[in-house]
PyMOL Python script that loads the backbone (N, CA, C, O; Angstrom):
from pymol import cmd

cmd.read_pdbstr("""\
ATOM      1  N   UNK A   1      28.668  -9.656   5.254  1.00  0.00           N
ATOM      2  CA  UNK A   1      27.625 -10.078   4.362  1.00  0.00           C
ATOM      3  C   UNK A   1      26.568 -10.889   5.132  1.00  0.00           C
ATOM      4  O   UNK A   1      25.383 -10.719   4.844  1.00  0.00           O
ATOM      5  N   UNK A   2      26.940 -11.806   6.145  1.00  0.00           N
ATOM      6  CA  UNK A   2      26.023 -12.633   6.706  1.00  0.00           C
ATOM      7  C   UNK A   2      25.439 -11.424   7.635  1.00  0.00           C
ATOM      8  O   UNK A   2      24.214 -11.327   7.553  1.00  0.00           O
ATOM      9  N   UNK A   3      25.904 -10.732   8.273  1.00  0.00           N
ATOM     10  CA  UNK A   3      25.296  -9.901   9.272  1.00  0.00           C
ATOM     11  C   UNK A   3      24.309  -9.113   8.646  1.00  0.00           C
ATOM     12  O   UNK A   3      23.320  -8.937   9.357  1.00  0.00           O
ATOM     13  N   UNK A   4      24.254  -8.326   6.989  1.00  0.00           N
ATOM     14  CA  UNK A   4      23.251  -7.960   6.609  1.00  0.00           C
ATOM     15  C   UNK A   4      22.151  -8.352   6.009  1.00  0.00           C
ATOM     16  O   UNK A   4      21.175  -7.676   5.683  1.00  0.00           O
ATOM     17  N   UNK A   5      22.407  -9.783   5.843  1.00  0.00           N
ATOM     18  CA  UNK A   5      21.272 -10.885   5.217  1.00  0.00           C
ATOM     19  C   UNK A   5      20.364 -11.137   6.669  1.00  0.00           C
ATOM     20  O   UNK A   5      19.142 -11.012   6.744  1.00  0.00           O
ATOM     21  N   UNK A   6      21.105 -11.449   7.576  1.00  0.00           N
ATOM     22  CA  UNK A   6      20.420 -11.189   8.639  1.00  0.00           C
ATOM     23  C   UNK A   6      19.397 -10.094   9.146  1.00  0.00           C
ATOM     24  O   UNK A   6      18.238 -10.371   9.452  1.00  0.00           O
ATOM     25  N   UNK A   7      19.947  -8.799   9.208  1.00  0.00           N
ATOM     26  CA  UNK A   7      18.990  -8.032   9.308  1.00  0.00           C
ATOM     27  C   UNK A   7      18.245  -7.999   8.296  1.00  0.00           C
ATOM     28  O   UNK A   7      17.139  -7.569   8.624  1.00  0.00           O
ATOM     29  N   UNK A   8      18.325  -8.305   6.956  1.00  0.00           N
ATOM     30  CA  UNK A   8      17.191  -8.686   5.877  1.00  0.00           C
ATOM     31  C   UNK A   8      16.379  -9.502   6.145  1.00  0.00           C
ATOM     32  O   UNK A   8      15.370  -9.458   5.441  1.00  0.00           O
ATOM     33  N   UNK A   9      16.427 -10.613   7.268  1.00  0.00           N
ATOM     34  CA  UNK A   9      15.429 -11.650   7.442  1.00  0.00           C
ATOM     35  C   UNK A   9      14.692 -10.964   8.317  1.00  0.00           C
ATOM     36  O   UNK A   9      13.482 -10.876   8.104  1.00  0.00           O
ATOM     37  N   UNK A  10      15.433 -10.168   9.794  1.00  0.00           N
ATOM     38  CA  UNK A  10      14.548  -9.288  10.285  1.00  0.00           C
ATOM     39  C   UNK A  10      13.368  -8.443   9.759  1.00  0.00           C
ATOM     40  O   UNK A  10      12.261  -8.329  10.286  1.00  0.00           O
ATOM     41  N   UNK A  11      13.712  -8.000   8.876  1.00  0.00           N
ATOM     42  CA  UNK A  11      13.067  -6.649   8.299  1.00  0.00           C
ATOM     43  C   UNK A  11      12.249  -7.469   7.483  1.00  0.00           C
ATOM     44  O   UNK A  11      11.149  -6.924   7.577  1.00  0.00           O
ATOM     45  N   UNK A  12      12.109  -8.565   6.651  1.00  0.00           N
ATOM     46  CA  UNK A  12      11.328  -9.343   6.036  1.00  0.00           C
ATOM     47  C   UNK A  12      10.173 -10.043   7.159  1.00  0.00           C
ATOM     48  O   UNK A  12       8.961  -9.827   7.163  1.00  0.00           O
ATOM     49  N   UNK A  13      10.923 -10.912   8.065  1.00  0.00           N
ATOM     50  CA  UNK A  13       9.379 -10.939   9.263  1.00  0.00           C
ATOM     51  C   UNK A  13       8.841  -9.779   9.534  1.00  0.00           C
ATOM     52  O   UNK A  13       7.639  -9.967   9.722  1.00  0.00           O
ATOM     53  N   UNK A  14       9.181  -8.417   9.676  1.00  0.00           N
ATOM     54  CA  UNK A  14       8.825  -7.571  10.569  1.00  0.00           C
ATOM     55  C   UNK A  14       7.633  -7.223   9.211  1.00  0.00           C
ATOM     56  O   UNK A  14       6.605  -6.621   9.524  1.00  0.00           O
ATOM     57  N   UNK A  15       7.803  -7.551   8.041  1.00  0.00           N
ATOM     58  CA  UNK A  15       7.155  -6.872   6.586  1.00  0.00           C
ATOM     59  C   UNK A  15       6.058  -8.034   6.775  1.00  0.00           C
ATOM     60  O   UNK A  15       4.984  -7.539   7.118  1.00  0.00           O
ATOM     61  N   UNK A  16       6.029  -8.960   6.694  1.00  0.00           N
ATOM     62  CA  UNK A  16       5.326 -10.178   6.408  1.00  0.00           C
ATOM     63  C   UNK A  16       4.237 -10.107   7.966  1.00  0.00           C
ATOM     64  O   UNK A  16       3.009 -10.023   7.979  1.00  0.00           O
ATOM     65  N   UNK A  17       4.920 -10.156   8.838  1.00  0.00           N
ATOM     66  CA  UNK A  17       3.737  -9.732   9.695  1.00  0.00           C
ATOM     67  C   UNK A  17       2.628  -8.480   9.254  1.00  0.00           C
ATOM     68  O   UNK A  17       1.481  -8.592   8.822  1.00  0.00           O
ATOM     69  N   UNK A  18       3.380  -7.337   9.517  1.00  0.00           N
ATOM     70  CA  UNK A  18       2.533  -6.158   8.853  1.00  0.00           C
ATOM     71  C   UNK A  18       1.692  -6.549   8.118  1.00  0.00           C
ATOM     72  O   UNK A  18       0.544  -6.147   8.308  1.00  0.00           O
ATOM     73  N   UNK A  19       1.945  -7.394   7.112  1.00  0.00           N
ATOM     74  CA  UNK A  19       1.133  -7.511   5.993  1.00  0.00           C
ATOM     75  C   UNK A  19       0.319  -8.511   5.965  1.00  0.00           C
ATOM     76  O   UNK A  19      -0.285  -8.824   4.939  1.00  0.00           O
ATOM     77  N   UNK A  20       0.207  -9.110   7.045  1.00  0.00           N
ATOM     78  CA  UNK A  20      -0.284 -10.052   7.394  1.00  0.00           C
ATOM     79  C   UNK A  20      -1.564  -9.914   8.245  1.00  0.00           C
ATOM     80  O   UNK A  20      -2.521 -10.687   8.289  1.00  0.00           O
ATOM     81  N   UNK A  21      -1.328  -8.521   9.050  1.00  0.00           N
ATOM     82  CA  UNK A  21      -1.835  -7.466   9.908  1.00  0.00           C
ATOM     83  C   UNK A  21      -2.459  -8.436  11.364  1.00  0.00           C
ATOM     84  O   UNK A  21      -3.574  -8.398  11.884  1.00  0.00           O
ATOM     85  N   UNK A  22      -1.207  -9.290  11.732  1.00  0.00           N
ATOM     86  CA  UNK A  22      -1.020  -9.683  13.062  1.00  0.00           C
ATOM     87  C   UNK A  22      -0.031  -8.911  13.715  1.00  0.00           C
ATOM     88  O   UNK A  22       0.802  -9.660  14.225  1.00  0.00           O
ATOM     89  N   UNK A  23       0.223  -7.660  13.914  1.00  0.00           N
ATOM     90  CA  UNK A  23       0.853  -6.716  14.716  1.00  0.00           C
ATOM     91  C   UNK A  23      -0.175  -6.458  15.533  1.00  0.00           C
ATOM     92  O   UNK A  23      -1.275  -6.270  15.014  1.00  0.00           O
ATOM     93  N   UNK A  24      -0.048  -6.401  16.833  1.00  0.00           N
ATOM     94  CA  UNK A  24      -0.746  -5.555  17.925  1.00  0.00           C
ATOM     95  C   UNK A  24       0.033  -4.875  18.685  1.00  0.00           C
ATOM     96  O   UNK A  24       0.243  -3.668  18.559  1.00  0.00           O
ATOM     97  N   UNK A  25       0.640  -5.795  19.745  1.00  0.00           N
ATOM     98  CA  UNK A  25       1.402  -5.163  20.803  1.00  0.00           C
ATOM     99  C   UNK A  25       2.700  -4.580  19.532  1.00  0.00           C
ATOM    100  O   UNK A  25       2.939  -3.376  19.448  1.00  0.00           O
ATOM    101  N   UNK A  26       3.207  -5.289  18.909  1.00  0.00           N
ATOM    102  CA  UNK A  26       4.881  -5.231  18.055  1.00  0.00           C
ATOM    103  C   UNK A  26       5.744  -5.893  18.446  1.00  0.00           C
ATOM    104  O   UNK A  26       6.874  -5.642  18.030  1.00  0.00           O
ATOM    105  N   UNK A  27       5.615  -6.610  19.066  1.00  0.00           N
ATOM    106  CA  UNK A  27       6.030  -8.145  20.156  1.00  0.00           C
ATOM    107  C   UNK A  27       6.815  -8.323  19.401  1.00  0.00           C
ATOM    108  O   UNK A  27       7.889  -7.723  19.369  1.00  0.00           O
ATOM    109  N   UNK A  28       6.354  -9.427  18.410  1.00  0.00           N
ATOM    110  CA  UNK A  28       6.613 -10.202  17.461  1.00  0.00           C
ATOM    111  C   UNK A  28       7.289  -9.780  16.372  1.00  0.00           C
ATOM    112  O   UNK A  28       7.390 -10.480  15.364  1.00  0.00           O
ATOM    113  N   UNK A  29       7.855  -8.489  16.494  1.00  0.00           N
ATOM    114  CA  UNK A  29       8.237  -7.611  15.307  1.00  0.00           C
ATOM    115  C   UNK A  29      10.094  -7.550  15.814  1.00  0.00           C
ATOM    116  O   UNK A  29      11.086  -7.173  15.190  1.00  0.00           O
ATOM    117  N   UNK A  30       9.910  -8.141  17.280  1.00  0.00           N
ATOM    118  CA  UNK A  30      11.250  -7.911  18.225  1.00  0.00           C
ATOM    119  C   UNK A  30      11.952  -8.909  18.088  1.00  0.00           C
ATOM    120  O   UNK A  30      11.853  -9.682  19.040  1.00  0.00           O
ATOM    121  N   UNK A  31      12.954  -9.378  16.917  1.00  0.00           N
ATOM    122  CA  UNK A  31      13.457 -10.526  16.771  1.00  0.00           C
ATOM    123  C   UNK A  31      14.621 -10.255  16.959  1.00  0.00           C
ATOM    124  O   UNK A  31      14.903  -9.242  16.318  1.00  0.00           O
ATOM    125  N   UNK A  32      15.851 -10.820  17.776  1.00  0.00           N
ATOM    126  CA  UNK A  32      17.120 -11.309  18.008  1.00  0.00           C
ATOM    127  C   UNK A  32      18.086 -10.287  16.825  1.00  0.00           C
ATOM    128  O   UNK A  32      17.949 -10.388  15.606  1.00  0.00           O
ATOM    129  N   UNK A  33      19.047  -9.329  17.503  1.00  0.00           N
ATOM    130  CA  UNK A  33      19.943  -8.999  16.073  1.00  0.00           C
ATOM    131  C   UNK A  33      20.328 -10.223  15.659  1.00  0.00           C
ATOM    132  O   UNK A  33      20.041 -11.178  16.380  1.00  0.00           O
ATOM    133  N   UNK A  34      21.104 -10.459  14.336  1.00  0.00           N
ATOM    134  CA  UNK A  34      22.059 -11.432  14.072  1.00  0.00           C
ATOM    135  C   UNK A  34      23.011 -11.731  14.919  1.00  0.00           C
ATOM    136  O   UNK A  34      23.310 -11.123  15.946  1.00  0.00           O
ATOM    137  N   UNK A  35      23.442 -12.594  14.514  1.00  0.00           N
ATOM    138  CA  UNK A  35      24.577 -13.153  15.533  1.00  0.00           C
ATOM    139  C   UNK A  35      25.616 -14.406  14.305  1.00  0.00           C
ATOM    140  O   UNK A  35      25.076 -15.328  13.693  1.00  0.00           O
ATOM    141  N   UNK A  36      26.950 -14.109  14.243  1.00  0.00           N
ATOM    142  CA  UNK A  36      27.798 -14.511  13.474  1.00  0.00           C
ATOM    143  C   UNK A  36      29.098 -15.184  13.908  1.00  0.00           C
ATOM    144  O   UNK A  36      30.078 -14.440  13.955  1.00  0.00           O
ATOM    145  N   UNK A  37      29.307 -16.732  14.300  1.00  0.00           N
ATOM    146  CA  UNK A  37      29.945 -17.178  15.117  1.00  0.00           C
ATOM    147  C   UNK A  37      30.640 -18.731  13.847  1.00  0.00           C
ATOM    148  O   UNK A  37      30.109 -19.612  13.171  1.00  0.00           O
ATOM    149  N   UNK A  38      31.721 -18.380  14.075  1.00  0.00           N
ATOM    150  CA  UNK A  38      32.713 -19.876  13.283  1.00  0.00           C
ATOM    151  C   UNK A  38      32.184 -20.835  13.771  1.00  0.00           C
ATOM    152  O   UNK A  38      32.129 -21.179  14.952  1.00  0.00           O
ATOM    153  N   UNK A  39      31.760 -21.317  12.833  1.00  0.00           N
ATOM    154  CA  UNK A  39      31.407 -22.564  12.695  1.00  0.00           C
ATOM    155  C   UNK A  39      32.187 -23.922  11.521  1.00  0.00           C
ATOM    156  O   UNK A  39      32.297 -23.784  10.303  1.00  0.00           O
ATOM    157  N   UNK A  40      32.487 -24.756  12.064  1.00  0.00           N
ATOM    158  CA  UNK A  40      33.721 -25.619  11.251  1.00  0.00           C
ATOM    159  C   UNK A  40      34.671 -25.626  10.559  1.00  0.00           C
ATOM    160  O   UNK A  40      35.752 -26.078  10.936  1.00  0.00           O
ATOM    161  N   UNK A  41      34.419 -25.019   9.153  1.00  0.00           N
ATOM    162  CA  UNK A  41      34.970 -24.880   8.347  1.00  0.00           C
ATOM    163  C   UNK A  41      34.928 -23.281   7.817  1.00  0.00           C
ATOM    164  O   UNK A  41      35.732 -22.460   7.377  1.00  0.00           O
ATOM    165  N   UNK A  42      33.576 -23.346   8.115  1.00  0.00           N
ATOM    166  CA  UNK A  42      33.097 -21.412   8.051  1.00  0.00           C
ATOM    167  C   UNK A  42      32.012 -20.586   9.110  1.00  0.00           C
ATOM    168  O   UNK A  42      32.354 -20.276  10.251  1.00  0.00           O
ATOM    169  N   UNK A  43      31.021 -20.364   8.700  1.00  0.00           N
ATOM    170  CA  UNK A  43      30.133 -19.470  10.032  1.00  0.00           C
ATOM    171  C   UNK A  43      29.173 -19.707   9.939  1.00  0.00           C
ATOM    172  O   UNK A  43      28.782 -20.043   8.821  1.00  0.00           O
ATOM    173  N   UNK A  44      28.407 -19.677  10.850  1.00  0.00           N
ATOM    174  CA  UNK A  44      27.174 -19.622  11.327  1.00  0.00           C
ATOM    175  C   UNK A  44      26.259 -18.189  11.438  1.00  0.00           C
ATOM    176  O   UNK A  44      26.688 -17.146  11.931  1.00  0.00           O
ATOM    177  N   UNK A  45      24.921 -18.378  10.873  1.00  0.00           N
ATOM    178  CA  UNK A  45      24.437 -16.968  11.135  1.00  0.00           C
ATOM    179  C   UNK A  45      22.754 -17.455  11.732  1.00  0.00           C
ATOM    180  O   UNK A  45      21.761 -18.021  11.276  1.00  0.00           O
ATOM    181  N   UNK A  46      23.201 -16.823  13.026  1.00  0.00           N
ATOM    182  CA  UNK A  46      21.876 -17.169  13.950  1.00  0.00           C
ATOM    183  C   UNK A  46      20.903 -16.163  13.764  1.00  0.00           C
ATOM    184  O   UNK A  46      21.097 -15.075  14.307  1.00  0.00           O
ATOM    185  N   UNK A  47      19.841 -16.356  13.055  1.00  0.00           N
ATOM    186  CA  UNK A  47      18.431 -15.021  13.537  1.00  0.00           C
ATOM    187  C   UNK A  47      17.088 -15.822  14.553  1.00  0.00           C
ATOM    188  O   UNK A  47      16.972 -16.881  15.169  1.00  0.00           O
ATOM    189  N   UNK A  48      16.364 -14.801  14.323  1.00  0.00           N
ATOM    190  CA  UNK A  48      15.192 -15.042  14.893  1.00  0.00           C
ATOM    191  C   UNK A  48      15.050 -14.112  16.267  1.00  0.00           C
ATOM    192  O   UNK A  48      15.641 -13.063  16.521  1.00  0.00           O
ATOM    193  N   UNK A  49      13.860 -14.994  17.248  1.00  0.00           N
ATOM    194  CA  UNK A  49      13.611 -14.744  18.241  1.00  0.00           C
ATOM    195  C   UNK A  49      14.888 -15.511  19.074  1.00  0.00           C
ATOM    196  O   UNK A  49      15.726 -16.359  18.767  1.00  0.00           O
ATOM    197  N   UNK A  50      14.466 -14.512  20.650  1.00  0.00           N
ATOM    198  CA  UNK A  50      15.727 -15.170  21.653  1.00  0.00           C
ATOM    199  C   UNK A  50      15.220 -15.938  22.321  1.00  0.00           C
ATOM    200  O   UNK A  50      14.069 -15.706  22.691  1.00  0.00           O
ATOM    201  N   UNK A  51      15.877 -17.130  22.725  1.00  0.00           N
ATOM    202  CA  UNK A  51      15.576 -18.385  23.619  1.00  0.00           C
ATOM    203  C   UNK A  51      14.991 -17.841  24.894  1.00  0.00           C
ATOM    204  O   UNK A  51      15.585 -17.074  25.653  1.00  0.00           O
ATOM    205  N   UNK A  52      13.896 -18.258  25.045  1.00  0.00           N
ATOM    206  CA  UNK A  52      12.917 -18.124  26.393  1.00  0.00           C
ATOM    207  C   UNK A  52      11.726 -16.771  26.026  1.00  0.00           C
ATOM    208  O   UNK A  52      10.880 -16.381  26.831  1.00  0.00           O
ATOM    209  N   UNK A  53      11.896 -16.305  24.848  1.00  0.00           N
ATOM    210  CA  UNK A  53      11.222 -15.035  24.636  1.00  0.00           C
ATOM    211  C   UNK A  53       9.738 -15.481  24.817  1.00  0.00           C
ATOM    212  O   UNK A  53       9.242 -16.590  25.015  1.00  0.00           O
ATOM    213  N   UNK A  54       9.105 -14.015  24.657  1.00  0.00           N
ATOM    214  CA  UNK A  54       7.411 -14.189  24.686  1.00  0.00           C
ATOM    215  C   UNK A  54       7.339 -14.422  23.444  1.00  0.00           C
ATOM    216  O   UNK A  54       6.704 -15.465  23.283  1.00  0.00           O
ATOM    217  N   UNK A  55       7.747 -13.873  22.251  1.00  0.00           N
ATOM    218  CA  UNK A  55       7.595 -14.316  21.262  1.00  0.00           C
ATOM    219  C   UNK A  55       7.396 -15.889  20.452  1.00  0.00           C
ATOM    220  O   UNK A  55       6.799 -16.331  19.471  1.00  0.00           O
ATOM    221  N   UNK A  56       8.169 -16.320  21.382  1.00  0.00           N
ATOM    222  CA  UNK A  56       8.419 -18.389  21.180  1.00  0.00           C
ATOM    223  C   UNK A  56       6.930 -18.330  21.609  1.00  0.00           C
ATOM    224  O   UNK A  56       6.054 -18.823  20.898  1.00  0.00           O
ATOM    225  N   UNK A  57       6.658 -17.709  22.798  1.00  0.00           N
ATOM    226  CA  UNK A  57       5.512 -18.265  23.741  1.00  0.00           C
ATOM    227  C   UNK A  57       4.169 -18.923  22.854  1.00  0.00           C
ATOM    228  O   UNK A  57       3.727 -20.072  22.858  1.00  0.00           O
ATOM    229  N   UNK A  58       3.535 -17.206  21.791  1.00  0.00           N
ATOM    230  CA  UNK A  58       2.795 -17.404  21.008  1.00  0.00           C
ATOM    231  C   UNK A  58       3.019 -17.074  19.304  1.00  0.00           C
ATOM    232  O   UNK A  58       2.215 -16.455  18.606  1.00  0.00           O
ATOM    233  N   UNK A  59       4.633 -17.797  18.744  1.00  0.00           N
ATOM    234  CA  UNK A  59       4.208 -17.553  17.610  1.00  0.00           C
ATOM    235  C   UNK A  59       3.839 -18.569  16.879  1.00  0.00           C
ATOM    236  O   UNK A  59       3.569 -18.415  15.688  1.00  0.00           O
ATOM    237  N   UNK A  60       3.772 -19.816  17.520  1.00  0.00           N
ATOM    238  CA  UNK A  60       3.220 -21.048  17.287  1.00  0.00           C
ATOM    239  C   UNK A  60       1.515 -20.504  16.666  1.00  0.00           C
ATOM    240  O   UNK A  60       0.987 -20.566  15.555  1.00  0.00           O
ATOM    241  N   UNK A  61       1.021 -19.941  18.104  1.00  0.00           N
ATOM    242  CA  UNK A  61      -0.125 -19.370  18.119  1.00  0.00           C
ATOM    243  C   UNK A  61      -0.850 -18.675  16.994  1.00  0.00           C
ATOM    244  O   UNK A  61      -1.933 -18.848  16.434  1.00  0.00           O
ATOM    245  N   UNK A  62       0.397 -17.616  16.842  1.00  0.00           N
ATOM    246  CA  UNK A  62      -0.197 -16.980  15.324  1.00  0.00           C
ATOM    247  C   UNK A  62      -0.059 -17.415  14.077  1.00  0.00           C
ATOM    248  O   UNK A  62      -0.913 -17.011  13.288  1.00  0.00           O
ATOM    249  N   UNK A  63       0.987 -18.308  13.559  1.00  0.00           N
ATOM    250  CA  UNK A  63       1.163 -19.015  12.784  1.00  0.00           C
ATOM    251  C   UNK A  63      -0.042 -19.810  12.534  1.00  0.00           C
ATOM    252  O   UNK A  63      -0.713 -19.683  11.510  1.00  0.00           O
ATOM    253  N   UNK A  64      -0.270 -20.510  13.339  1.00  0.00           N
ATOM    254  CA  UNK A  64      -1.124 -21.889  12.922  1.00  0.00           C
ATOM    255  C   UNK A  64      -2.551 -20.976  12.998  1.00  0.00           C
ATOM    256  O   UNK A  64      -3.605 -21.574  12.783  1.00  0.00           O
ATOM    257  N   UNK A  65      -2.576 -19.846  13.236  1.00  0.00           N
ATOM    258  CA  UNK A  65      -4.433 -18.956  13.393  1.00  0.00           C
ATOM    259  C   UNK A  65      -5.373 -19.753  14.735  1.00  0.00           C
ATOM    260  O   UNK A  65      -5.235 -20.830  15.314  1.00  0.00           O
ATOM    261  N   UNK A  66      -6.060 -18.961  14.823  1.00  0.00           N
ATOM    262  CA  UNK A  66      -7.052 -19.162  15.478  1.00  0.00           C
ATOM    263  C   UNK A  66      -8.485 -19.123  15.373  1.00  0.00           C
ATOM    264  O   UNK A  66      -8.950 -18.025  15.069  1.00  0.00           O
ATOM    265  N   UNK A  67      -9.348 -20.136  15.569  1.00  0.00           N
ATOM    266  CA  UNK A  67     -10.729 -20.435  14.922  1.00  0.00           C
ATOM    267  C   UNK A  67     -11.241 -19.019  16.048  1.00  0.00           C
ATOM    268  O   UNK A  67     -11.007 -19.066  17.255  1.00  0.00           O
ATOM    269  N   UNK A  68     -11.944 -17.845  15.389  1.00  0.00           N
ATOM    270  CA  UNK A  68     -12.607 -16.777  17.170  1.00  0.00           C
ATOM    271  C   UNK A  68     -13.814 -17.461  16.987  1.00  0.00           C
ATOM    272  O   UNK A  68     -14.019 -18.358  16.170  1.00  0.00           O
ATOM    273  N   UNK A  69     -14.801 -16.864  18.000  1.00  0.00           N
ATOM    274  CA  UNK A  69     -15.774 -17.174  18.081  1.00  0.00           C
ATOM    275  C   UNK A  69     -17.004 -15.814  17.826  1.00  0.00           C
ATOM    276  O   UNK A  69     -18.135 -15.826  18.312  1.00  0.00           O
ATOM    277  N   UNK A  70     -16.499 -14.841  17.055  1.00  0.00           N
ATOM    278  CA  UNK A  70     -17.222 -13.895  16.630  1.00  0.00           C
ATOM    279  C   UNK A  70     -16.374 -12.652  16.423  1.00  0.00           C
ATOM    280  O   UNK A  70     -15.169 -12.484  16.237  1.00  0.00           O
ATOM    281  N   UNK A  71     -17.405 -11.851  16.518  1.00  0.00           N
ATOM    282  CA  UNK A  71     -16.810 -10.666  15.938  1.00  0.00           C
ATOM    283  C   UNK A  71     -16.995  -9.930  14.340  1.00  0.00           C
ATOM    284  O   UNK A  71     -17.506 -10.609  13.449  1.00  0.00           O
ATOM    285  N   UNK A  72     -16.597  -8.676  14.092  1.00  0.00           N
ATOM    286  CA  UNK A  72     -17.337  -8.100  12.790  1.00  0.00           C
ATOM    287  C   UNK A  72     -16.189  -8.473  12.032  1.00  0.00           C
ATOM    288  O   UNK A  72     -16.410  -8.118  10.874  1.00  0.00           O
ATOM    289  N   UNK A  73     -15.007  -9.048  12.125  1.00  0.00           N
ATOM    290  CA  UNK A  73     -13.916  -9.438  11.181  1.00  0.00           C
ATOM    291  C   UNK A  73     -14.279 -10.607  10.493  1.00  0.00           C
ATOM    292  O   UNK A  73     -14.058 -11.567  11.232  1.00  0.00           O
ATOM    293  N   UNK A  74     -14.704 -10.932   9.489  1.00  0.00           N
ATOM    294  CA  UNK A  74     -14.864 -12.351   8.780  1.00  0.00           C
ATOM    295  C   UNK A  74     -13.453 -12.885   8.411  1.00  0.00           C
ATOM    296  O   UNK A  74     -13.248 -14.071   8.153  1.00  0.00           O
ATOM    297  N   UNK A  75     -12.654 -12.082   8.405  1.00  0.00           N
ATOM    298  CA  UNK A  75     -11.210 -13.219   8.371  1.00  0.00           C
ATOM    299  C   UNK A  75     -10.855 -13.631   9.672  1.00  0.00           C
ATOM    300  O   UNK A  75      -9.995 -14.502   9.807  1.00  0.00           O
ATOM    301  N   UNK A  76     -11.381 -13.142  10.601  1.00  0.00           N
ATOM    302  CA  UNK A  76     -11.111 -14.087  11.713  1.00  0.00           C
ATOM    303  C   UNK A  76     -11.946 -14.903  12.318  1.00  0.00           C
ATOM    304  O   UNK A  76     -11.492 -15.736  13.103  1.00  0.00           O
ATOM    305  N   UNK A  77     -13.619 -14.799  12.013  1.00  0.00           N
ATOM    306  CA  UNK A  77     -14.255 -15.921  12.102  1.00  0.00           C
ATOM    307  C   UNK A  77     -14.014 -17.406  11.201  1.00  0.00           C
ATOM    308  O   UNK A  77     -14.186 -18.556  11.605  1.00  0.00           O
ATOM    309  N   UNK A  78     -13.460 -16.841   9.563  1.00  0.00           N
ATOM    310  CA  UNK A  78     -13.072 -18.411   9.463  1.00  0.00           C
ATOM    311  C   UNK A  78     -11.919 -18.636   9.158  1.00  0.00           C
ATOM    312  O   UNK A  78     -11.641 -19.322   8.174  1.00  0.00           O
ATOM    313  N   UNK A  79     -10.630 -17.867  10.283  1.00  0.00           N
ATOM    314  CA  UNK A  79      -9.721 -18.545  10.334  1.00  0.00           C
ATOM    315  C   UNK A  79      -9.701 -20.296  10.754  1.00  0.00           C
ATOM    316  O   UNK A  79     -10.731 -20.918  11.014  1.00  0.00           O
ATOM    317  N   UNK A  80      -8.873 -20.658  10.752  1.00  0.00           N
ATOM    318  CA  UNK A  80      -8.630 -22.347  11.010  1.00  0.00           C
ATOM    319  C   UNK A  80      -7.246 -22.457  11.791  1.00  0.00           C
ATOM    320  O   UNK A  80      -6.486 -21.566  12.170  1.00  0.00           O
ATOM    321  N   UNK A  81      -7.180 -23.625  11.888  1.00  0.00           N
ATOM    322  CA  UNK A  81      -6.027 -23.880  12.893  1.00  0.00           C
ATOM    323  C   UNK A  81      -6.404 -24.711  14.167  1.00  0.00           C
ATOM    324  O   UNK A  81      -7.531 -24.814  14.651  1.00  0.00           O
ATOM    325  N   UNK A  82      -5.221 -25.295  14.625  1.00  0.00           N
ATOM    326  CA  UNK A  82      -5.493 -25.764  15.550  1.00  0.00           C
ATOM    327  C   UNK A  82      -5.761 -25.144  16.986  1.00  0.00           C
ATOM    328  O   UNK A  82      -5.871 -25.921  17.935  1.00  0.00           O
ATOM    329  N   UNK A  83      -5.841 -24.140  17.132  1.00  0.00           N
ATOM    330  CA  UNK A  83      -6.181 -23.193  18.461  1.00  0.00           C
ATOM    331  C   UNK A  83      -7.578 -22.528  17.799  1.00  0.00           C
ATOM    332  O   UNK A  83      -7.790 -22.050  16.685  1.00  0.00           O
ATOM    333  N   UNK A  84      -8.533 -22.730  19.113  1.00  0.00           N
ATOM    334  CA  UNK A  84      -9.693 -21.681  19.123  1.00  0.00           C
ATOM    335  C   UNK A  84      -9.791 -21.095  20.390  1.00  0.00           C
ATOM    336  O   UNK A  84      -9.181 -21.516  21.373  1.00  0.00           O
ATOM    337  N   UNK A  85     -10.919 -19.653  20.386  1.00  0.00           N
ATOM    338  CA  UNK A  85     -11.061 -19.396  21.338  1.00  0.00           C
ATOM    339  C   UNK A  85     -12.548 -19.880  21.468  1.00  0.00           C
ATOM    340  O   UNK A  85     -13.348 -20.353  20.661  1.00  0.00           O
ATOM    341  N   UNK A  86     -12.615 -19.497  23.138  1.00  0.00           N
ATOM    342  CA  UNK A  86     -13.809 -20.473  23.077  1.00  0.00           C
ATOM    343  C   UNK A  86     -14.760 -19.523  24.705  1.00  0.00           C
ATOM    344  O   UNK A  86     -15.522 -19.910  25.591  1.00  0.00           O
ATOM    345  N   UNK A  87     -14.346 -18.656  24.461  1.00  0.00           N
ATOM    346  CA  UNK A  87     -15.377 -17.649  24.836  1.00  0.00           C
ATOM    347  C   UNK A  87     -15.164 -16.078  24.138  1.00  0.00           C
ATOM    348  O   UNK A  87     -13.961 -16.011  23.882  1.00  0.00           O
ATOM    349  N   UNK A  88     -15.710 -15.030  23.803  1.00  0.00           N
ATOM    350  CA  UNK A  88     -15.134 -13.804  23.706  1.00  0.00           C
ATOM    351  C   UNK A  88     -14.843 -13.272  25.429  1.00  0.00           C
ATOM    352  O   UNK A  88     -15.424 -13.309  26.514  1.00  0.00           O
ATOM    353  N   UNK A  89     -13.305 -12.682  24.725  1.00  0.00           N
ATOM    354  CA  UNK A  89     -12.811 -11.726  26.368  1.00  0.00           C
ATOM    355  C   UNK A  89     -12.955 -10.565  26.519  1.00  0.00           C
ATOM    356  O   UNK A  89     -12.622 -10.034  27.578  1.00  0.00           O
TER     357      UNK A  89
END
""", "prot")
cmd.dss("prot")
cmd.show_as("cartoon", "prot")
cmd.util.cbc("prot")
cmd.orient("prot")
């Protein structure tokens, strides 16, 4: 049961990004299988990304948005957040 709630959280980031339409590379779509290990009295169910991933690197990044500095997208000129860019690349 924990192992398929797990892949339900997978498949729920992987939905919520999509829909979010911060997919590019699919990076971020690459999260950790579950993982199901005794813990005290009962278990533990680990998801997410894996320790040291690129994903850790920038999902801070996409989370919090980024102010751009142009472009024909108006949801990304007034995104907010604490990251901007601050030339176009």
């Amino acid at each position: 049961m924990l192992i398929e709630a797990g892949l339900d959280f997978n498949e729920t980031i992987r939905k919520n990004l999509e829909k979010a339409g911060v997919i590019s590379t699919g990076a971020l779509t690459d999260v950790s299988a579950p993982i199901v290990y005794p813990s005290g009295d009962g278990y533990t169910l680990e998801v997410g990304y894996p320790i040291g991933s690129k994903q850790l690197e920038y999902y801070d990044f996409i989370n919090q948005g980024v102010k751009g500095v142009g472009g024909k997208n108006a949801k990304h000129k007034k995104a907010s957040g604490k990251y901007k860019l601050k030339s176009k690349i």
